[in-house]
MDTraj code that builds the backbone (N, CA, C; nanometers):
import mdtraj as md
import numpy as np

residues = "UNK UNK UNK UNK UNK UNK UNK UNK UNK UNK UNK UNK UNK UNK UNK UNK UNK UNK UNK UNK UNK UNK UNK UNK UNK UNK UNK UNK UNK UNK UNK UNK UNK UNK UNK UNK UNK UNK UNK UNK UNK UNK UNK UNK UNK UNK UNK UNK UNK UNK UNK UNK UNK UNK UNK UNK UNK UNK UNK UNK UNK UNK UNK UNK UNK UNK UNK UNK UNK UNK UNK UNK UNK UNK UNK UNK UNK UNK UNK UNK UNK UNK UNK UNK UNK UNK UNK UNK UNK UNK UNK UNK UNK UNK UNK UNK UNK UNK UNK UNK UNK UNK UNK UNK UNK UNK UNK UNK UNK UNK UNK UNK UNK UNK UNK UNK UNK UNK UNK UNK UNK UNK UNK UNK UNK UNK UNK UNK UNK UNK UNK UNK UNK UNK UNK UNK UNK UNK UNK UNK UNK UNK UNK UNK UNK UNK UNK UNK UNK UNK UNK UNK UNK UNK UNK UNK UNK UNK UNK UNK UNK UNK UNK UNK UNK UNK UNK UNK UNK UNK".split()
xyz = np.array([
    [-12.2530, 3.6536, 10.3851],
    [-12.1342, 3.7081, 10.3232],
    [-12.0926, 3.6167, 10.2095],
    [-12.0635, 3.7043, 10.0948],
    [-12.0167, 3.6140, 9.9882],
    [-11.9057, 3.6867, 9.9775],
    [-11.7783, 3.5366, 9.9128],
    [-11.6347, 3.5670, 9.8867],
    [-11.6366, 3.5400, 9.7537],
    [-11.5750, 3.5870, 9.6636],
    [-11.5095, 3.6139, 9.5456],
    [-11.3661, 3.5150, 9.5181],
    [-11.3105, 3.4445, 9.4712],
    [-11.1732, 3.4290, 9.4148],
    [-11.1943, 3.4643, 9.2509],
    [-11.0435, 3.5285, 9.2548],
    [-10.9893, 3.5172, 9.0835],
    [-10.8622, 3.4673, 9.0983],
    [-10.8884, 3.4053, 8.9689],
    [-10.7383, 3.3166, 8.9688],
    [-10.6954, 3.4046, 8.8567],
    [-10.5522, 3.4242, 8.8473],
    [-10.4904, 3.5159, 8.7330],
    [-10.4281, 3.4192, 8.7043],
    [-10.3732, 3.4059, 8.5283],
    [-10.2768, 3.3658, 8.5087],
    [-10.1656, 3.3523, 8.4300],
    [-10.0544, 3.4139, 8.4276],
    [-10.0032, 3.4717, 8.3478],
    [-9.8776, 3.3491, 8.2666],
    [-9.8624, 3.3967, 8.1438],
    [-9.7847, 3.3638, 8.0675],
    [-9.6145, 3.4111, 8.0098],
    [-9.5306, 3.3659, 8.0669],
    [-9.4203, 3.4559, 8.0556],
    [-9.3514, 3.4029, 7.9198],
    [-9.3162, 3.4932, 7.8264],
    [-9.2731, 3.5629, 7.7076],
    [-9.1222, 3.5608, 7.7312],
    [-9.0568, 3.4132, 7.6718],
    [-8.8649, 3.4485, 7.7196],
    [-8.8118, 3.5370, 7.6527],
    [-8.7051, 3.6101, 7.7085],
    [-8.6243, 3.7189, 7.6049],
    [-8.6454, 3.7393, 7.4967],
    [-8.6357, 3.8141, 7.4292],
    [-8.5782, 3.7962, 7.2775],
    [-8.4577, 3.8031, 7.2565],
    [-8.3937, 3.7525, 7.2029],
    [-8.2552, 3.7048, 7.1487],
    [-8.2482, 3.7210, 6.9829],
    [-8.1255, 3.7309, 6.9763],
    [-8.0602, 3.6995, 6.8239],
    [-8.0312, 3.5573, 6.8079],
    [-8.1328, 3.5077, 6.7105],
    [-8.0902, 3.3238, 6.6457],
    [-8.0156, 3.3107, 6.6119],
    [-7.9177, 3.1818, 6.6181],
    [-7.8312, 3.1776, 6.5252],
    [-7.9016, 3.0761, 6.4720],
    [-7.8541, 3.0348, 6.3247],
    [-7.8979, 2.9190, 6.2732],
    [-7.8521, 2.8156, 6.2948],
    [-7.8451, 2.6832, 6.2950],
    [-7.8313, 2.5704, 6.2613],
    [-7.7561, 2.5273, 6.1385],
    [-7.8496, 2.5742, 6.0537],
    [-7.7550, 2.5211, 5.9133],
    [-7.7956, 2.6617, 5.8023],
    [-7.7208, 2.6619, 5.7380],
    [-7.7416, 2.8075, 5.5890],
    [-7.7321, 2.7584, 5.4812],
    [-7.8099, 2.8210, 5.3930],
    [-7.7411, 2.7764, 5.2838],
    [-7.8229, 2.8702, 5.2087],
    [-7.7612, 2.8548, 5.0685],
    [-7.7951, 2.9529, 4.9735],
    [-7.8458, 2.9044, 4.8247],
    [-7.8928, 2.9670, 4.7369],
    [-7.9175, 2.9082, 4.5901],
    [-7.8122, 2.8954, 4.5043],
    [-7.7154, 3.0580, 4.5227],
    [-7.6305, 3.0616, 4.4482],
    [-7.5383, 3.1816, 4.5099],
    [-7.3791, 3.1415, 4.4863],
    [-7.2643, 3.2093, 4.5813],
    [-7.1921, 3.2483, 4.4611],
    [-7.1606, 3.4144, 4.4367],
    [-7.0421, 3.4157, 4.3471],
    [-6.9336, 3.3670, 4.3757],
    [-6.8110, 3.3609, 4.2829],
    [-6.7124, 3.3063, 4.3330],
    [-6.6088, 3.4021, 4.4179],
    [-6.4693, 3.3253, 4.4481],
    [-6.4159, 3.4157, 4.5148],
    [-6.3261, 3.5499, 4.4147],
    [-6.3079, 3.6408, 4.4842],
    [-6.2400, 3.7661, 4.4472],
    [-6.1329, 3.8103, 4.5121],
    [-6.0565, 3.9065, 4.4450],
    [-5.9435, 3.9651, 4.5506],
    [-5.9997, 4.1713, 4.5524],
    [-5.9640, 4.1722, 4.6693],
    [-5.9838, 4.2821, 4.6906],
    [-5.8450, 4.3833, 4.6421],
    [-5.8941, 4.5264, 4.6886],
    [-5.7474, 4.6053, 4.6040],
    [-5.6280, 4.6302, 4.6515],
    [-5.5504, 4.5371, 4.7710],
    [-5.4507, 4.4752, 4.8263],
    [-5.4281, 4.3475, 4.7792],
    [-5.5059, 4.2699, 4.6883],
    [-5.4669, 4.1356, 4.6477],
    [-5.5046, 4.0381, 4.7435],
    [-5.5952, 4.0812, 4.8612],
    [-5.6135, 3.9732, 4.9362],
    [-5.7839, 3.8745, 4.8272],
    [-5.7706, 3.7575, 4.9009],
    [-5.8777, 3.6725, 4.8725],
    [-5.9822, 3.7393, 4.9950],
    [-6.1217, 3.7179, 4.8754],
    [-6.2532, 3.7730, 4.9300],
    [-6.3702, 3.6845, 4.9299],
    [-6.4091, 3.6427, 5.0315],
    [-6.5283, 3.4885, 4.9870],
    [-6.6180, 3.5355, 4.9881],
    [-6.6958, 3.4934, 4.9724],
    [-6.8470, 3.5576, 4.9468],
    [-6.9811, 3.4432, 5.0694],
    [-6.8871, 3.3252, 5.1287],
    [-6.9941, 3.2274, 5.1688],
    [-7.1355, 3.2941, 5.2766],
    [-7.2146, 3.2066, 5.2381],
    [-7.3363, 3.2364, 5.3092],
    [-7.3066, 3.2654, 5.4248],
    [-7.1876, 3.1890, 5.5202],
    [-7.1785, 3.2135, 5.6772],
    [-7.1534, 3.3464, 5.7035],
    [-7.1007, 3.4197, 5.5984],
    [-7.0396, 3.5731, 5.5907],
    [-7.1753, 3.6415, 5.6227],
    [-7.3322, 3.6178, 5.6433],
    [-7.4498, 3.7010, 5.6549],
    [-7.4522, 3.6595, 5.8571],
    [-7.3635, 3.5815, 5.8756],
    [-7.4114, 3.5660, 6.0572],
    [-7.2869, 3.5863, 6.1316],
    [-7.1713, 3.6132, 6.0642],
    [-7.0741, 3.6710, 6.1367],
    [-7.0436, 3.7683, 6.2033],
    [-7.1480, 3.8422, 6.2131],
    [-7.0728, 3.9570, 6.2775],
    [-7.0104, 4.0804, 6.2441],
    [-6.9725, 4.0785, 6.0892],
    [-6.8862, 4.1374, 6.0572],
    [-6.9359, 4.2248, 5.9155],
    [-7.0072, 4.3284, 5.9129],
    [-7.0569, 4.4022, 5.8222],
    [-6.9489, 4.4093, 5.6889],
    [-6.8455, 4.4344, 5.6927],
    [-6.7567, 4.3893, 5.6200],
    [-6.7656, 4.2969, 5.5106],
    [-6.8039, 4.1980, 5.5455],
    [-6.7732, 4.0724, 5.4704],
    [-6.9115, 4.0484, 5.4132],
    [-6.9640, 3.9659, 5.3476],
    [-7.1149, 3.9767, 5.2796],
    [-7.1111, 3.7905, 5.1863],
    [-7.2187, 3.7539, 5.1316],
    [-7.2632, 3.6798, 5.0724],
    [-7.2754, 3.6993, 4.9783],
    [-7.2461, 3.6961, 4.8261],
    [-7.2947, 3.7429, 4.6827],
    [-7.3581, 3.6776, 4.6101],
    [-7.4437, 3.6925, 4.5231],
    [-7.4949, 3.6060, 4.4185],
    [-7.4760, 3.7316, 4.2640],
    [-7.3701, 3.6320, 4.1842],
    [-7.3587, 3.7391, 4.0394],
    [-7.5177, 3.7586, 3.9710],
    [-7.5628, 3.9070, 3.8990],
    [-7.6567, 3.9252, 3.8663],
    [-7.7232, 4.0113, 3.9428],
    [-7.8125, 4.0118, 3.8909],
    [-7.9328, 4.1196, 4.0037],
    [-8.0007, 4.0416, 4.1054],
    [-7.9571, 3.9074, 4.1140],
    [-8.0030, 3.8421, 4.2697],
    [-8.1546, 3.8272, 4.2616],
    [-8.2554, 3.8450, 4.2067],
    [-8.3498, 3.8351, 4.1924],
    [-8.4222, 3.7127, 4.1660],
    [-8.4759, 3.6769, 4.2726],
    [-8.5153, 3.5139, 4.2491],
    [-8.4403, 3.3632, 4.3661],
    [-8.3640, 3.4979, 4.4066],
    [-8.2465, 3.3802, 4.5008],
    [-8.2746, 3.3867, 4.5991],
    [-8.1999, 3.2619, 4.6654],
    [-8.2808, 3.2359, 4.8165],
    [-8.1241, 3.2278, 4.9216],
    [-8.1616, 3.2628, 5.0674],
    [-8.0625, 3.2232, 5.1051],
    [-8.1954, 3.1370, 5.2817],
    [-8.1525, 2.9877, 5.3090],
    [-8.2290, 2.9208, 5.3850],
    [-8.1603, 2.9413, 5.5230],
    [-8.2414, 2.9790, 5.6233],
    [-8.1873, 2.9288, 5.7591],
    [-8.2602, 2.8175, 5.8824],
    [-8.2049, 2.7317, 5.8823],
    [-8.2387, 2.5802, 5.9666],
    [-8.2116, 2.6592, 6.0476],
    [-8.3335, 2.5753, 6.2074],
    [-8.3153, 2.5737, 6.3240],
    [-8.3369, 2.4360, 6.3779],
    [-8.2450, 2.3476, 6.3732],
    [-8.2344, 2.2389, 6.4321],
    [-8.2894, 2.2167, 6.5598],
    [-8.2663, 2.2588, 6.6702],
    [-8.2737, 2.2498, 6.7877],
    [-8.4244, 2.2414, 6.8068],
    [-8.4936, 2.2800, 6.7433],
    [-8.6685, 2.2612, 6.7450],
    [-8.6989, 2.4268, 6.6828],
    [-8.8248, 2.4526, 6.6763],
    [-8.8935, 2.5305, 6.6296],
    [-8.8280, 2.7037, 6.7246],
    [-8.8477, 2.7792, 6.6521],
    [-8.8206, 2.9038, 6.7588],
    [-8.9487, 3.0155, 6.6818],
    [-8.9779, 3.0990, 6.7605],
    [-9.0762, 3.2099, 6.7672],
    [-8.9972, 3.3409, 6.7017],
    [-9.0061, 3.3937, 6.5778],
    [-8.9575, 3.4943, 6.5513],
    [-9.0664, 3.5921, 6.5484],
    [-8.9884, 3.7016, 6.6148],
    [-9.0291, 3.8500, 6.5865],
    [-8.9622, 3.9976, 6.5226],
    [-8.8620, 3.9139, 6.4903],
    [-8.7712, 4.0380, 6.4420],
    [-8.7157, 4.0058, 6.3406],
    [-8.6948, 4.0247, 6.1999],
    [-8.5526, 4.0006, 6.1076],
    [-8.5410, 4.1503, 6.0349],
    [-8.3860, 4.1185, 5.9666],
    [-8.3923, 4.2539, 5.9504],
    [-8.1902, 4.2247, 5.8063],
    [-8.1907, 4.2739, 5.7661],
    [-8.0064, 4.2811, 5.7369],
    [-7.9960, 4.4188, 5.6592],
    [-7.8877, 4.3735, 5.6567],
    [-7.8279, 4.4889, 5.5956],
    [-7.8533, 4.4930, 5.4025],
    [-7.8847, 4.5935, 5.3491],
    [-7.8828, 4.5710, 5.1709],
    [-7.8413, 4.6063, 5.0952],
    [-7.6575, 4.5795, 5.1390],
    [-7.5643, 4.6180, 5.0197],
    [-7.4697, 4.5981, 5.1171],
    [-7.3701, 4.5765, 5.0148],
    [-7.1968, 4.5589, 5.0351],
    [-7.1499, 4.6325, 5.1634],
    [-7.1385, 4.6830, 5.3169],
    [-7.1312, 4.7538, 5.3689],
    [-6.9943, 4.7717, 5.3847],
    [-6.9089, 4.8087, 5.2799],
    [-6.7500, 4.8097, 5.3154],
    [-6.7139, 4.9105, 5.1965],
    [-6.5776, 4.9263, 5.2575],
    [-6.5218, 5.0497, 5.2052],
    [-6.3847, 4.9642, 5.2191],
    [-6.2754, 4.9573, 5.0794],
    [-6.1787, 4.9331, 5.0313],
    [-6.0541, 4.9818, 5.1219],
    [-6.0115, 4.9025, 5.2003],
    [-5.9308, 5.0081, 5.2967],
    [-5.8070, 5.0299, 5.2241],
    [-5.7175, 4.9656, 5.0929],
    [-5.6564, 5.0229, 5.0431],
    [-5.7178, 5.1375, 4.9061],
    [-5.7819, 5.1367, 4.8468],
    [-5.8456, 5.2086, 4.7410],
    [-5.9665, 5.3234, 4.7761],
    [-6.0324, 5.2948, 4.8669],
    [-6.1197, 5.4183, 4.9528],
    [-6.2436, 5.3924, 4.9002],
    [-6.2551, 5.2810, 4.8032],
    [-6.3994, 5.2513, 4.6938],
    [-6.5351, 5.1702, 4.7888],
    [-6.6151, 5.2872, 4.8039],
    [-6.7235, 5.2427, 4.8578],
    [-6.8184, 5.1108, 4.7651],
    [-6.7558, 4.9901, 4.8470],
    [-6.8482, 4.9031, 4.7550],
    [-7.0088, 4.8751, 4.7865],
    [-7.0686, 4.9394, 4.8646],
    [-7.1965, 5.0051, 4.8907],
    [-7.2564, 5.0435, 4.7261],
    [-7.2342, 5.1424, 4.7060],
    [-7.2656, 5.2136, 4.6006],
    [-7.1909, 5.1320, 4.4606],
    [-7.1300, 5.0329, 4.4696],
    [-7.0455, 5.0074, 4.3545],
    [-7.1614, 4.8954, 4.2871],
    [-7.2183, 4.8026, 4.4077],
    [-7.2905, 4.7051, 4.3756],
    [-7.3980, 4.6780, 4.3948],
    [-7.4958, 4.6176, 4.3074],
    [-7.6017, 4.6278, 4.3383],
    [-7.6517, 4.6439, 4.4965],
    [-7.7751, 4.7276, 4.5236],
    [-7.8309, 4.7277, 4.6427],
    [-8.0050, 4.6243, 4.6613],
    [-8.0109, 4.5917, 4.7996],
    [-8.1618, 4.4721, 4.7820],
    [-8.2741, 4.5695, 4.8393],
    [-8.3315, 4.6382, 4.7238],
    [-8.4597, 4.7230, 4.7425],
    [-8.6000, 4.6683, 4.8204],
    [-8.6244, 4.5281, 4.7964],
    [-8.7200, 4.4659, 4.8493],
    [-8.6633, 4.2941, 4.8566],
    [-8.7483, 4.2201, 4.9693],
    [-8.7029, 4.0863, 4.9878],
    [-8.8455, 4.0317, 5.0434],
    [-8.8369, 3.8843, 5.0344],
    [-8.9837, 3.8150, 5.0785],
    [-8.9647, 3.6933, 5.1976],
    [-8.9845, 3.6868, 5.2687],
    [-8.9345, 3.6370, 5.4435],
    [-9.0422, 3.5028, 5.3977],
    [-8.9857, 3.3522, 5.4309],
    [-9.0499, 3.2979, 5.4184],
    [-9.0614, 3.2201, 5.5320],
    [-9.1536, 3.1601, 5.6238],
    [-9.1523, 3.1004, 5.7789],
    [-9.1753, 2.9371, 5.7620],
    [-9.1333, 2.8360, 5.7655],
    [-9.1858, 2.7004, 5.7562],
    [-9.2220, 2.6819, 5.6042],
    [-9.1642, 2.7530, 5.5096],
    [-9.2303, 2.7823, 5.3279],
    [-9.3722, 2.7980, 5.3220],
    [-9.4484, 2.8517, 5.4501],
    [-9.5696, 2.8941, 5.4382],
    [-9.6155, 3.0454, 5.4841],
    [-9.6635, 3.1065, 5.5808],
    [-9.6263, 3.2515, 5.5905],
    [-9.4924, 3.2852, 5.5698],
    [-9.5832, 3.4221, 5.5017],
    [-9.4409, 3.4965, 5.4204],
    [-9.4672, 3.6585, 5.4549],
    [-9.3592, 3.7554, 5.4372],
    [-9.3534, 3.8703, 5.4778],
    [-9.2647, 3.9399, 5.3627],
    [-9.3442, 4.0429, 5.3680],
    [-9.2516, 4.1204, 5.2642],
    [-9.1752, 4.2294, 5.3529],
    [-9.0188, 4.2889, 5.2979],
    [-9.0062, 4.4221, 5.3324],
    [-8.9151, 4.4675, 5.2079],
    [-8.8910, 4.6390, 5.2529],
    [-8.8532, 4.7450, 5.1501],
    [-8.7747, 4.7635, 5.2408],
    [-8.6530, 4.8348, 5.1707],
    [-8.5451, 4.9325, 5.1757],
    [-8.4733, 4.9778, 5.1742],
    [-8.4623, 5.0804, 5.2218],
    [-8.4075, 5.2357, 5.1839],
    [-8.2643, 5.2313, 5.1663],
    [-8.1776, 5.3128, 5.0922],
    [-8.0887, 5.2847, 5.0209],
    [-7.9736, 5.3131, 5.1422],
    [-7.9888, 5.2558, 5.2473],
    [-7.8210, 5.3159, 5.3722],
    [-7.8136, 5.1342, 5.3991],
    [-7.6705, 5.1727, 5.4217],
    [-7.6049, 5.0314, 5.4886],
    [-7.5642, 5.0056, 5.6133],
    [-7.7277, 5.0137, 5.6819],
    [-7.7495, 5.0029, 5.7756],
    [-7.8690, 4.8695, 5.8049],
    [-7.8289, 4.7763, 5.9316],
    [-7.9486, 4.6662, 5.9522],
    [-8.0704, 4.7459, 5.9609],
    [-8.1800, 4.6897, 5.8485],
    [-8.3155, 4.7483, 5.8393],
    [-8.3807, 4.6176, 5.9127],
    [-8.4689, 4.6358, 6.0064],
    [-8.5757, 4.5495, 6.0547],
    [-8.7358, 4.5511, 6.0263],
    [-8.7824, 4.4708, 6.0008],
    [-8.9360, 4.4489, 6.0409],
    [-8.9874, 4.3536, 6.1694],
    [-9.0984, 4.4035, 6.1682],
    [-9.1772, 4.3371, 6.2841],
    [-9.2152, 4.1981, 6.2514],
    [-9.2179, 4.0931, 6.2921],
    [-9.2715, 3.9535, 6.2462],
    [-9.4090, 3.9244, 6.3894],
    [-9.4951, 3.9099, 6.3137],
    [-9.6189, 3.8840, 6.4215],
    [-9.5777, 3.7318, 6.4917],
    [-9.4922, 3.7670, 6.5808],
    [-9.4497, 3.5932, 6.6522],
    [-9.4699, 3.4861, 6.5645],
    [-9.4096, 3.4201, 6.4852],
    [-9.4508, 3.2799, 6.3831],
    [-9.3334, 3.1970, 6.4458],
    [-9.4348, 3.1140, 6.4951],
    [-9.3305, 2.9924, 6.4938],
    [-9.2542, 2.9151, 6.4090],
    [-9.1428, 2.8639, 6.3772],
    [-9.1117, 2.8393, 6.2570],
    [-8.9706, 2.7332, 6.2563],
    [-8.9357, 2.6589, 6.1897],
    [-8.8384, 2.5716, 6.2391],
    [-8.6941, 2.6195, 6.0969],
    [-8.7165, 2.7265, 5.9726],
    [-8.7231, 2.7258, 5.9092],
    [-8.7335, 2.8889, 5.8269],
    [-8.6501, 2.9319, 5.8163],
    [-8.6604, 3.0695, 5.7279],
    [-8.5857, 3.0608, 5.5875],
    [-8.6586, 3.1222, 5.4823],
    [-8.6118, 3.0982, 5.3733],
    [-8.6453, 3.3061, 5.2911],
    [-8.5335, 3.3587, 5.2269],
    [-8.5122, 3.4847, 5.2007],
    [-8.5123, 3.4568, 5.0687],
    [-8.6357, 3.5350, 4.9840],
    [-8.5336, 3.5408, 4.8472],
    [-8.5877, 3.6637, 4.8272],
    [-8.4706, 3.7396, 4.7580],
    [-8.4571, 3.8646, 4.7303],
    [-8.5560, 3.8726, 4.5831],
    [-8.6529, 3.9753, 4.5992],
    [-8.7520, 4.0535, 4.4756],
    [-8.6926, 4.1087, 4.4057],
    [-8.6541, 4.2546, 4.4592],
    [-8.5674, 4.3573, 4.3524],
    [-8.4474, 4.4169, 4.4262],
    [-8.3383, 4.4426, 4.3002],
    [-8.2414, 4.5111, 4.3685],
    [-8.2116, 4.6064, 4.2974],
    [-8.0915, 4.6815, 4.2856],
    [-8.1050, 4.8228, 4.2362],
    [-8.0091, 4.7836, 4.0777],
    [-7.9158, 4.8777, 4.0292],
    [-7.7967, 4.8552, 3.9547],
    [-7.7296, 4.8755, 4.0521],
    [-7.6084, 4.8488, 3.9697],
    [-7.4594, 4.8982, 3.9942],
    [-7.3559, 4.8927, 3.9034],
    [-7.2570, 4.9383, 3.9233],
    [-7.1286, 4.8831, 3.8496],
    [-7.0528, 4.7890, 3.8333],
    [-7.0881, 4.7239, 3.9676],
    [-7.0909, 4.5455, 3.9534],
    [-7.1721, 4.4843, 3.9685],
    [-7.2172, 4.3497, 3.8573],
    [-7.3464, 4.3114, 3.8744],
    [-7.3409, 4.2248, 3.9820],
    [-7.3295, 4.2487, 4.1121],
    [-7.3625, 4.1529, 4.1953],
    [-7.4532, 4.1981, 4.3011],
    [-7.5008, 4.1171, 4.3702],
    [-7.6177, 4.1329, 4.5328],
    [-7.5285, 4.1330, 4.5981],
    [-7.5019, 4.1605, 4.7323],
    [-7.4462, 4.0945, 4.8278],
    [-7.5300, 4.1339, 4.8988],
    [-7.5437, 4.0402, 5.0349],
    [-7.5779, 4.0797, 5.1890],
    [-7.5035, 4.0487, 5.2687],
    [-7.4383, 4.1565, 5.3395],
    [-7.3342, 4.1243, 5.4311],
    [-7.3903, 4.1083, 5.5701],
    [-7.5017, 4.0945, 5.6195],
    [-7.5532, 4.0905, 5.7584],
    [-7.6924, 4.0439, 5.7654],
    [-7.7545, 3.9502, 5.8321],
    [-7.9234, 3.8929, 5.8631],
    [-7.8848, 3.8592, 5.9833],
    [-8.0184, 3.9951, 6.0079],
    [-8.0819, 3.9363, 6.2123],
    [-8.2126, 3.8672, 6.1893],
    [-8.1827, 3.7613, 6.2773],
    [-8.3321, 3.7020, 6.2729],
    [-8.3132, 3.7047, 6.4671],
    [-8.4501, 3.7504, 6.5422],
    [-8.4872, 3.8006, 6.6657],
    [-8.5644, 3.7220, 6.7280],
    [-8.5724, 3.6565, 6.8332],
    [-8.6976, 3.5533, 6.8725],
    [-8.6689, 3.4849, 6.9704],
    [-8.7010, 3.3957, 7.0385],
    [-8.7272, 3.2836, 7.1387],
    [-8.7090, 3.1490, 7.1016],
    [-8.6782, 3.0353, 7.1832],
    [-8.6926, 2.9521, 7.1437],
    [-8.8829, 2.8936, 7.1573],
    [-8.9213, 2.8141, 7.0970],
    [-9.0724, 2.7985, 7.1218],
    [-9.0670, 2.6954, 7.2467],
    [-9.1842, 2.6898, 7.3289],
    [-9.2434, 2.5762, 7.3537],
    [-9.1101, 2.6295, 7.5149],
])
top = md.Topology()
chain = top.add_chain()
for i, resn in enumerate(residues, 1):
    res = top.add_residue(resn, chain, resSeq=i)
    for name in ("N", "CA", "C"):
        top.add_atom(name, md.element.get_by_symbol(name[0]), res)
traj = md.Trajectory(xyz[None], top)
């Protein structure tokens, strides 16, 4: 009689989660504005991880060429998901002025992992979080700079929202 063993052995895959970053930063921030109640309107980079579709990050111009960086201090993490929103996602609650459509929109952007793999995505003109797939890259390190964006009536970019999706590594 002959016996057989197999040894199996499996590898478990932690959650995926929403990252936060560590540290942000950007190339270039318009300045501040007032909205059409007279309130003050910031534009800072932290405005893309808040939470709050509302509020956004700007760079004056067609944004083309600009970067916005996200550190992960804590060590390296495994992304598989990023994704934001590509345009102003707010509406003037005193004036009714969709600033969606007022300001430029980000038609395409280039995902950069450790400043070595890079990913492109497109899209479509709603102000809604668009995602792509990221083939698991480990990475300590994401860096965004926007390709093309659309017109508008104000020359600015904004992004009011970035998901980045993943694990911590290791």
């Amino acid at each position: 009689t002959t016996s057989t063993t197999t040894t199996t052995t499996s590898t478990t895959v932690p959650p995926v989660v929403d990252l936060t970053p560590t540290g942000l930063s950007a190339s270039s921030t318009a300045p501040d504005a007032t909205d059409a109640s007279g309130d003050v309107v910031t534009y800072s980079v932290q405005n893309t991880v808040d939470g709050d579709p509302t509020t956004a990050w700007r760079t004056p111009g067609s944004g083309v060429g600009e970067t916005i960086t996200f550190e992960f201090a804590e060590g390296p993490v495994v992304i598989t998901e990023v994704g934001l929103i590509p345009g102003y996602a707010k509406v003037d609650p005193v004036d009714g002025t969709d600033r969606f459509f007022e300001n430029r929109r980000i038609r395409a952007v280039e995902w950069a992992f450790d400043g070595a793999t890079t990913q492109g995505q497109a899209f479509s003109d709603d102000p809604t979080v668009q995602f792509t797939q990221i083939a698991s890259v480990p990475t300590e390190s994401i860096t965004l700079t926007i390709m093309e964006t659309t017109d508008g009536t104000r020359d600015y970019a904004p992004i009011p929202a970035i998901v980045v999706r993943g694990y911590p590594a290791g």
